[in-house]
DOVOMI-448283 format. One record per residue (C-alpha): x negated, y negated, z negated; residue in three letters; residue number from 0. Coordinates in Angstrom, 3 decimals, decimal comma. Each point is the difference from the previous one (the first is absolute). Example, Ala and Ser with C-alpha at 12.3 -4.5 7.8 and 13.67 -1.06 7.14 Angstrom:
<pts>
pt px: -12,300	py: 4,500	pz: -7,800	type: Ala	seq: 0
pt px: -1,370	py: -3,440	pz: 0,660	type: Ser	seq: 1
</pts>
This chain:
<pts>
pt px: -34,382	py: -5,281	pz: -3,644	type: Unk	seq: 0
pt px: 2,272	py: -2,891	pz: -0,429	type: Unk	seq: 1
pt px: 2,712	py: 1,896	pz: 2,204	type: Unk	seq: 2
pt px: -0,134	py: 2,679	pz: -1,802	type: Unk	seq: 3
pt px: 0,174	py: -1,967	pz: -3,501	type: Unk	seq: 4
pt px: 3,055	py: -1,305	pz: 1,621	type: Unk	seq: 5
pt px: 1,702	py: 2,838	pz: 0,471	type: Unk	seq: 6
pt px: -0,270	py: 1,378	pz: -3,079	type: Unk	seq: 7
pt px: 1,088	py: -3,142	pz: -1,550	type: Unk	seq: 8
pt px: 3,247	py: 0,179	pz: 2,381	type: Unk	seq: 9
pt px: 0,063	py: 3,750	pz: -1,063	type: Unk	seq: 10
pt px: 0,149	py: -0,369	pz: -3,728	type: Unk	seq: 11
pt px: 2,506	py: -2,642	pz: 0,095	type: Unk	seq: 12
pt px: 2,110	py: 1,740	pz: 1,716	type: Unk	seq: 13
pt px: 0,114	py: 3,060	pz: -1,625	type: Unk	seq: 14
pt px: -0,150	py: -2,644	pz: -3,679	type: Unk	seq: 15
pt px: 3,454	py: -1,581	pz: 1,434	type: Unk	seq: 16
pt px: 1,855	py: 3,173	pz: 1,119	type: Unk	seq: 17
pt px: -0,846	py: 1,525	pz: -3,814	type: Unk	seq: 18
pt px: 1,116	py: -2,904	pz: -1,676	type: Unk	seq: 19
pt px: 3,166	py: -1,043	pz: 2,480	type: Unk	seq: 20
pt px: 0,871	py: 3,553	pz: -0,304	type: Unk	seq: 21
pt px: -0,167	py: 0,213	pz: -3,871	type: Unk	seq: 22
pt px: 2,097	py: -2,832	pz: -0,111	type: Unk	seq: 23
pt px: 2,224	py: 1,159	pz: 2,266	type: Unk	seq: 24
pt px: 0,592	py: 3,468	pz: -2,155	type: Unk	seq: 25
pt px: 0,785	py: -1,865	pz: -2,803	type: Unk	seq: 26
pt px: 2,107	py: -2,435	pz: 0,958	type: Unk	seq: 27
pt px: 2,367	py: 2,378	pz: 1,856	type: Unk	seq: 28
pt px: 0,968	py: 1,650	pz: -3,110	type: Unk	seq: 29
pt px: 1,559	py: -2,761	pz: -0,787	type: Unk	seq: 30
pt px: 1,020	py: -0,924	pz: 3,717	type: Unk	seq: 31
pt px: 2,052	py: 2,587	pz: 1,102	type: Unk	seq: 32
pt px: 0,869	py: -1,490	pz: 3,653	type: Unk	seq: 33
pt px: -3,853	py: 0,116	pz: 0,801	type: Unk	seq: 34
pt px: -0,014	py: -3,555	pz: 0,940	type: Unk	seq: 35
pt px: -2,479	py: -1,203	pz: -2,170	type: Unk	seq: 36
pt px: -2,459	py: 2,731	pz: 1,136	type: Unk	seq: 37
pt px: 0,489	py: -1,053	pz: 3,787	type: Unk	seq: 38
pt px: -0,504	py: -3,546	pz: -0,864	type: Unk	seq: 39
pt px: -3,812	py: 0,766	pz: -1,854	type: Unk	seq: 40
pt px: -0,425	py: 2,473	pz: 2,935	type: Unk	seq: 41
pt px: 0,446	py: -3,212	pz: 2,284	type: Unk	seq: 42
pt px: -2,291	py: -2,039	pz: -1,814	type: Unk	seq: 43
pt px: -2,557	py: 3,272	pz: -0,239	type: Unk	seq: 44
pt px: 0,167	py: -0,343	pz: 4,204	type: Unk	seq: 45
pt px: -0,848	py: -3,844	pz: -0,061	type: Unk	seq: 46
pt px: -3,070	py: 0,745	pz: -2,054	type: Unk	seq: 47
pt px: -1,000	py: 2,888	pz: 1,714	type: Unk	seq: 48
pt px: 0,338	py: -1,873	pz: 3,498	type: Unk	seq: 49
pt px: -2,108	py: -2,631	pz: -1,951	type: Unk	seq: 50
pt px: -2,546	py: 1,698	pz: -1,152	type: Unk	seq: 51
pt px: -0,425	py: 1,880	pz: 3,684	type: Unk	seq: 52
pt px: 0,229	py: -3,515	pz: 1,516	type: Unk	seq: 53
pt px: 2,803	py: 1,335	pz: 2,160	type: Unk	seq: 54
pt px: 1,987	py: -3,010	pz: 1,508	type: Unk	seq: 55
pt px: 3,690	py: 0,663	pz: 1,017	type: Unk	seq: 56
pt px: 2,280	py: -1,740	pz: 2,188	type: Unk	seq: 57
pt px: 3,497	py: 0,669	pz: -0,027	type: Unk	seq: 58
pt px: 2,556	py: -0,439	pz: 3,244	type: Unk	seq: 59
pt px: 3,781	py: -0,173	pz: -0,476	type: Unk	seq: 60
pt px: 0,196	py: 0,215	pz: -3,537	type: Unk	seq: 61
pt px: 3,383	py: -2,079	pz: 0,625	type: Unk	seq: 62
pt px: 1,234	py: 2,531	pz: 1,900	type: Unk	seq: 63
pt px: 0,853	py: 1,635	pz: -3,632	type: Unk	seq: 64
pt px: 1,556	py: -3,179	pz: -1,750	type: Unk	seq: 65
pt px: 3,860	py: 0,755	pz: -1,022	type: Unk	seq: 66
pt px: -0,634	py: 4,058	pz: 1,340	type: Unk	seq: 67
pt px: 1,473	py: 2,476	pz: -2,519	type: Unk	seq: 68
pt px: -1,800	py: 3,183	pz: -0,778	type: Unk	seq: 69
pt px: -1,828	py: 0,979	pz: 2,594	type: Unk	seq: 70
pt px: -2,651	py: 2,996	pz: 1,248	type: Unk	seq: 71
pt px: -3,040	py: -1,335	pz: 0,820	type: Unk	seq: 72
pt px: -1,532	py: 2,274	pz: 2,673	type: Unk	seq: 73
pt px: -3,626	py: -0,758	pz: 0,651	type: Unk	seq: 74
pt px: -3,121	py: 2,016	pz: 2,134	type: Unk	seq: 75
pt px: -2,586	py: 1,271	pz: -2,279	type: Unk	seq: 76
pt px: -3,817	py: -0,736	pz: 0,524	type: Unk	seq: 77
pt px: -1,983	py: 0,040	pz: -2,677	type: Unk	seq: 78
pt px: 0,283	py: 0,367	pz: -4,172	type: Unk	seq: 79
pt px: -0,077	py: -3,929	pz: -0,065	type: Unk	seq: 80
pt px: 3,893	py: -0,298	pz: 1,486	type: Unk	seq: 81
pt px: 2,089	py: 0,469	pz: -3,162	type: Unk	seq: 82
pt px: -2,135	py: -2,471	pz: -1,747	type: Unk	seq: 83
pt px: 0,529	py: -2,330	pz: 3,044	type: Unk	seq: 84
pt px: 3,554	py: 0,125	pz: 0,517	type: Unk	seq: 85
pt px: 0,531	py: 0,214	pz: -4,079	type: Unk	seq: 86
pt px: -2,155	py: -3,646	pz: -0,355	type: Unk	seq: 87
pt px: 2,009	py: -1,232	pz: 2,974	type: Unk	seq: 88
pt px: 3,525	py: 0,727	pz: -0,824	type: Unk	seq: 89
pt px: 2,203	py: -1,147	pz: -2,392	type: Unk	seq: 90
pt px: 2,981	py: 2,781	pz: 0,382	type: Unk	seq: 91
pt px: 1,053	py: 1,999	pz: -2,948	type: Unk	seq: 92
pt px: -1,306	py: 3,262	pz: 2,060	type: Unk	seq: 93
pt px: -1,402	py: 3,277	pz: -1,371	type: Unk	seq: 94
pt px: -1,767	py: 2,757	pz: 2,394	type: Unk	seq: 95
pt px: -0,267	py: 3,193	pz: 1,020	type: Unk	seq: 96
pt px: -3,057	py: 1,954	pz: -1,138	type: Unk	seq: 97
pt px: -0,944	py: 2,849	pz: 0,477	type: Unk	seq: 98
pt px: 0,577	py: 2,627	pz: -3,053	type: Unk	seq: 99
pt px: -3,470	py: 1,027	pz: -0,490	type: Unk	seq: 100
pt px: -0,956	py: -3,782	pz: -1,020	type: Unk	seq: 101
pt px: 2,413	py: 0,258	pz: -3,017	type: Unk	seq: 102
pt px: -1,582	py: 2,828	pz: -1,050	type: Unk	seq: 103
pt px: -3,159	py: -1,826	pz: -0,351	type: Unk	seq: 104
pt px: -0,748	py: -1,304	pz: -3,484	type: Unk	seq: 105
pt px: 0,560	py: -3,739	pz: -0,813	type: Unk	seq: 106
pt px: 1,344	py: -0,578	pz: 3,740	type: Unk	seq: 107
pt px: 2,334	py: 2,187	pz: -0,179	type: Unk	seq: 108
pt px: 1,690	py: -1,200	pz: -3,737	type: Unk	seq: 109
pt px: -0,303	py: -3,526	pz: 1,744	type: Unk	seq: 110
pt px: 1,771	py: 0,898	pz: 2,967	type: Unk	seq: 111
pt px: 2,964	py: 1,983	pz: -1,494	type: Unk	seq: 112
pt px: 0,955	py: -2,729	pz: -2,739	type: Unk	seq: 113
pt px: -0,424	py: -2,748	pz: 2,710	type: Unk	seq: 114
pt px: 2,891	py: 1,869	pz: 1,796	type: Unk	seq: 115
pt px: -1,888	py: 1,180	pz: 2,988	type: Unk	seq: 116
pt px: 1,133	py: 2,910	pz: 1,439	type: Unk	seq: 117
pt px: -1,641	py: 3,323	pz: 0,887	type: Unk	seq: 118
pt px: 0,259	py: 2,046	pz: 2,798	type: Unk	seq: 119
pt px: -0,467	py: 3,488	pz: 0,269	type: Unk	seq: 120
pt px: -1,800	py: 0,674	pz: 3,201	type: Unk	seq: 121
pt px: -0,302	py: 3,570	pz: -0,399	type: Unk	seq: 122
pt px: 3,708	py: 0,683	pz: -0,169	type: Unk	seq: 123
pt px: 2,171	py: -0,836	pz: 3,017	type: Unk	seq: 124
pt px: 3,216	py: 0,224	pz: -1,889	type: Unk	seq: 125
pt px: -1,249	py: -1,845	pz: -2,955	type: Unk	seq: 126
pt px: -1,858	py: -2,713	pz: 2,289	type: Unk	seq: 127
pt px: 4,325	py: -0,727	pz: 1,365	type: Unk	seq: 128
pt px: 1,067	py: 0,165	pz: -3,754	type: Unk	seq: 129
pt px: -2,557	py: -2,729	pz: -0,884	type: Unk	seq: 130
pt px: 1,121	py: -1,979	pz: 3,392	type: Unk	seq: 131
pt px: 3,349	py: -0,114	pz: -1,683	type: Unk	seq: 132
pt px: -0,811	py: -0,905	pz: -3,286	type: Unk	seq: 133
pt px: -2,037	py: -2,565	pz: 1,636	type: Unk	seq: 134
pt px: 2,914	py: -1,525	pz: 1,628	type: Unk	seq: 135
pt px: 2,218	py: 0,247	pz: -3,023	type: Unk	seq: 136
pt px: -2,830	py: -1,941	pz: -2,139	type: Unk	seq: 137
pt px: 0,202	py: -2,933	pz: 2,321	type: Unk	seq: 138
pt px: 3,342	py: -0,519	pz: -0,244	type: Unk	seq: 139
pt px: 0,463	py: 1,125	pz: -3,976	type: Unk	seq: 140
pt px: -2,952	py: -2,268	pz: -0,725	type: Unk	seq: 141
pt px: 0,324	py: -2,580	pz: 2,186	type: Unk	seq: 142
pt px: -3,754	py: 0,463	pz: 1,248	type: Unk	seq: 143
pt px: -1,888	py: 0,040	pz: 3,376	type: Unk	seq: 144
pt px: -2,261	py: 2,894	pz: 1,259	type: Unk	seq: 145
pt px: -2,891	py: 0,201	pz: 2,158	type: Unk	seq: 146
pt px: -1,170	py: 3,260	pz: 1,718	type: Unk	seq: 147
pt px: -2,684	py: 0,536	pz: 2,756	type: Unk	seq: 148
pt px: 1,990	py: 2,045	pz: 2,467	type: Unk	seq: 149
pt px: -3,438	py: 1,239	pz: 1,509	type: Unk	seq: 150
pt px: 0,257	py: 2,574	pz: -3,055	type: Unk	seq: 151
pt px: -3,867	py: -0,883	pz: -0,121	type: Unk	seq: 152
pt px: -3,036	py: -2,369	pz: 0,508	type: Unk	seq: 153
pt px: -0,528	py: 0,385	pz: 3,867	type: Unk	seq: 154
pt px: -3,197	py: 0,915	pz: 0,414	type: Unk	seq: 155
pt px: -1,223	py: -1,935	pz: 2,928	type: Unk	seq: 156
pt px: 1,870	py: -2,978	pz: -0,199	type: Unk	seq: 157
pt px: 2,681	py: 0,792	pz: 2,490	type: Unk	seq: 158
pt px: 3,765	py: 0,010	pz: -0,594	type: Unk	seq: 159
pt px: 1,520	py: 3,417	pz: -1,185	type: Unk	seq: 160
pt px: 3,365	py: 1,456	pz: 0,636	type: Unk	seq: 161
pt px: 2,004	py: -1,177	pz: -2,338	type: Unk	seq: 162
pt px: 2,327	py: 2,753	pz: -2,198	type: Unk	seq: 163
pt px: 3,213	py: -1,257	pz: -0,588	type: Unk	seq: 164
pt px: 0,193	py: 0,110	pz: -3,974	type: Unk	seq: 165
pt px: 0,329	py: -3,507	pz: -0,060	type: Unk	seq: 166
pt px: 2,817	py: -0,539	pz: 2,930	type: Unk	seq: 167
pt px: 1,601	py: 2,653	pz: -2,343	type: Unk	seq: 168
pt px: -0,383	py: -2,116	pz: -3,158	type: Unk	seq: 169
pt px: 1,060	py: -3,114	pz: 1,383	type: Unk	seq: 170
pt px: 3,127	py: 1,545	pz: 1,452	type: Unk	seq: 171
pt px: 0,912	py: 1,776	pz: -2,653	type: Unk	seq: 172
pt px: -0,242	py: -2,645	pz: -2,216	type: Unk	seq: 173
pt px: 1,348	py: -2,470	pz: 2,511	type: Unk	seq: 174
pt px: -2,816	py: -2,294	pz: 0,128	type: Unk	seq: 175
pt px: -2,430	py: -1,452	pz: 2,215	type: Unk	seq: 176
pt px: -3,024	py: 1,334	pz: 1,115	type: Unk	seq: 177
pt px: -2,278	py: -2,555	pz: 0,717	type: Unk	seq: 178
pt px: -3,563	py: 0,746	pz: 1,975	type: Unk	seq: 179
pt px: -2,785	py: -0,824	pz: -1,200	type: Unk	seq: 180
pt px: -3,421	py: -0,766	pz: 1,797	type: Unk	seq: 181
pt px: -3,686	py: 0,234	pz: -2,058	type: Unk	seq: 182
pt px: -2,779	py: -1,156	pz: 2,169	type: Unk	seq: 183
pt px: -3,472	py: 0,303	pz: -1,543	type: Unk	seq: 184
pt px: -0,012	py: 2,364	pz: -2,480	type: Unk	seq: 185
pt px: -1,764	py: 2,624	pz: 1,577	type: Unk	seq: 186
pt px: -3,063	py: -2,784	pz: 0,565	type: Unk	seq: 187
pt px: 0,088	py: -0,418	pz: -3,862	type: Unk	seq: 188
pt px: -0,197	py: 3,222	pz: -0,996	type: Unk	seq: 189
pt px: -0,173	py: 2,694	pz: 2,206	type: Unk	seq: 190
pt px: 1,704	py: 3,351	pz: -0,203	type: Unk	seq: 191
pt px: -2,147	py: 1,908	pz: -2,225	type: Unk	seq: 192
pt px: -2,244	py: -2,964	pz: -1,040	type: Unk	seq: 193
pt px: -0,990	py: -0,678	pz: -3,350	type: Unk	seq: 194
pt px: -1,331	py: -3,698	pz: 0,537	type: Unk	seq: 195
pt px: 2,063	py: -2,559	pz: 0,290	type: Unk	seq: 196
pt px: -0,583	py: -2,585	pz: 3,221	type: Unk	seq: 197
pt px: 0,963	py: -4,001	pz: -0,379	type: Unk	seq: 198
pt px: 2,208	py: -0,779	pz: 2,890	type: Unk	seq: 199
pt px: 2,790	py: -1,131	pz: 1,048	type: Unk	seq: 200
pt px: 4,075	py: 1,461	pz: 0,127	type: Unk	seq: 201
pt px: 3,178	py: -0,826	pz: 1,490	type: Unk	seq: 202
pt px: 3,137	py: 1,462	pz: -1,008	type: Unk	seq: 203
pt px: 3,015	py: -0,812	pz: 2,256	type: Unk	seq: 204
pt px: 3,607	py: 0,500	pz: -1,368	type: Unk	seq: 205
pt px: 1,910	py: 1,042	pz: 3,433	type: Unk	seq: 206
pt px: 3,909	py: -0,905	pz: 0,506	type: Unk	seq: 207
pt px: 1,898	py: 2,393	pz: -2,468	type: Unk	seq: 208
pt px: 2,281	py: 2,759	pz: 1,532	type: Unk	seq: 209
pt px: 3,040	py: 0,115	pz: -1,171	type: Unk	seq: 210
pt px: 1,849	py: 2,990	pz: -1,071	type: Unk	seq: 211
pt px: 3,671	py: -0,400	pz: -0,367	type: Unk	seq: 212
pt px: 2,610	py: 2,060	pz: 1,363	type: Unk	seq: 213
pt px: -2,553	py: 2,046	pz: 0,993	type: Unk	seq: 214
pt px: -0,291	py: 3,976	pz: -0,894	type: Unk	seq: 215
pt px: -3,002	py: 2,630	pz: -0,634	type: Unk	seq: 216
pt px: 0,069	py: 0,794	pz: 4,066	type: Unk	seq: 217
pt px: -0,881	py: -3,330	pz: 0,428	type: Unk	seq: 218
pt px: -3,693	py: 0,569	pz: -2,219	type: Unk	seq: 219
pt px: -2,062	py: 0,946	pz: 3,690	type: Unk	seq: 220
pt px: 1,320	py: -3,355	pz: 1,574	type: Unk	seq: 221
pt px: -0,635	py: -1,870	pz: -3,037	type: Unk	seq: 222
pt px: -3,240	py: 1,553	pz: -0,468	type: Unk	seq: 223
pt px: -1,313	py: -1,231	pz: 3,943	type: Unk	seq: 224
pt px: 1,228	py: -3,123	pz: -0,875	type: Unk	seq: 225
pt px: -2,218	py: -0,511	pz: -2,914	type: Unk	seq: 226
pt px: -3,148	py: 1,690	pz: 1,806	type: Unk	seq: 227
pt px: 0,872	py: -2,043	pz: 2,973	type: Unk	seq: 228
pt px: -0,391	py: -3,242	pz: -1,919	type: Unk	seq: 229
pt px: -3,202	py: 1,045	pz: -1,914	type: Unk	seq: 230
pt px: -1,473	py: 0,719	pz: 3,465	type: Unk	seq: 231
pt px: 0,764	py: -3,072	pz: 1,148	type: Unk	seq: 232
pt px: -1,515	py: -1,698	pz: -3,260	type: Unk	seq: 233
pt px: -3,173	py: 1,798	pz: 0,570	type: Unk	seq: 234
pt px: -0,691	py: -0,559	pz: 3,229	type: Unk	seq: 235
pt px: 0,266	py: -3,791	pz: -0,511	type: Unk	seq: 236
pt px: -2,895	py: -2,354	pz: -0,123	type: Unk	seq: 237
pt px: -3,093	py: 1,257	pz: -3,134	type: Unk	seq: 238
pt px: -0,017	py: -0,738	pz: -3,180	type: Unk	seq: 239
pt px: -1,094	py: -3,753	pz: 0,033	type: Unk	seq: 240
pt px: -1,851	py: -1,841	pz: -2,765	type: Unk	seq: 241
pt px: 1,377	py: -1,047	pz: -3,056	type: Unk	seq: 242
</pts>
């Protein structure tokens, strides 16, 4: 009974921070038109939601990023709990790439839009490059970062997923690193299609960024085993210790 009291506790606050970080958010990006502002309470909204889930991250390499430019942050995909991770662990002006559908939903969607996230068309091939483009233009017109999981998904067992090479694309295009990133954990804290959140442990290790110049779109497939090589290598590393 006391579990269960605790999870609904962890539940409602929870779903009591994302309404009111997100109504704060809308509002304050009418008036913040580079979406800044709305990142920065969407990185505080992470801390608390790690909090109340009594998730405890530790972060490897994080210097790895100090003096970068813009960069693509490419990272696997495990569970619902990553963005929140990686947003409450790193400072980078970045913005991501979400699926369309989720900015159709309301509240989330209105959120995600003025924040300057950007959508991507899954459906539509041809669209799906257009937005790749735009995404590389915004990066260097606004002076931001982006993150993408280059799974295209969660993976549903755990195990590392070819990787598509939208973000190889990006980064070239835009002349950028990419820079691999490894979650560890994620899937232990809430599993893919849980509903209960799990206190435990994380590790998220920034891996040596990739650099891009010179380099041209038939370069995206070497680029893009370079960056799965290194998350591979993250992974298979020693387990998540405790924090």
């Amino acid at each position: 009974m006391a579990l269960l009291w605790s999870l609904v506790v962890v539940d409602l606050l929870i779903i009591i921070s994302t309404i009111a970080c997100g109504a704060v958010s809308i509002v304050v990006t009418l008036f913040d038109k580079t979406g800044d502002t709305g990142v920065g309470i969407a990185h505080w909204w992470a801390r608390a939601l790690l909090w109340y889930a009594r998730v405890k991250v530790r972060v490897e390499g994080m210097e790895k990023l100090a003096g970068l430019p813009n960069c693509v942050l490419c990272s696997n995909h495990l569970s619902y709990m990553d963005t929140p991770v990686i947003l409450a662990s790193i400072r980078l002006r970045f913005r991501f790439l979400a699926k369309s559908e989720l900015f159709k939903i309301p509240f989330m969607g209105t959120h995600l839009k003025q924040a300057g996230h950007i959508p991507v068309p899954l459906e539509d091939p041809r669209a799906a490059v257009r937005t790749l483009t735009r995404a590389a233009e915004a990066i260097r017109d606004r002076g931001i970062s982006l993150l993408i999981f280059p799974e295209g998904g969660r993976s549903e067992d755990g195990t590392l997923q070819p990787f598509k090479e939208g973000a190889a694309y990006i980064a070239i295009k835009a002349q950028v690193p990419l820079v691999p990133i490894a979650l560890i954990g994620t899937r232990e804290v809430l599993p893919m299609h849980g509903k209960v959140f799990r206190a435990g442990n994380v590790r998220l290790v920034v891996g040596d960024p990739i650099s891009t110049v010179g380099r041209t779109l038939k370069d995206r497939d070497a680029l893009t085993q370079e960056a799965f090589r290194q998350i591979t290598e993250m992974l298979a590393k020693e387990p998540v210790p405790v924090v």
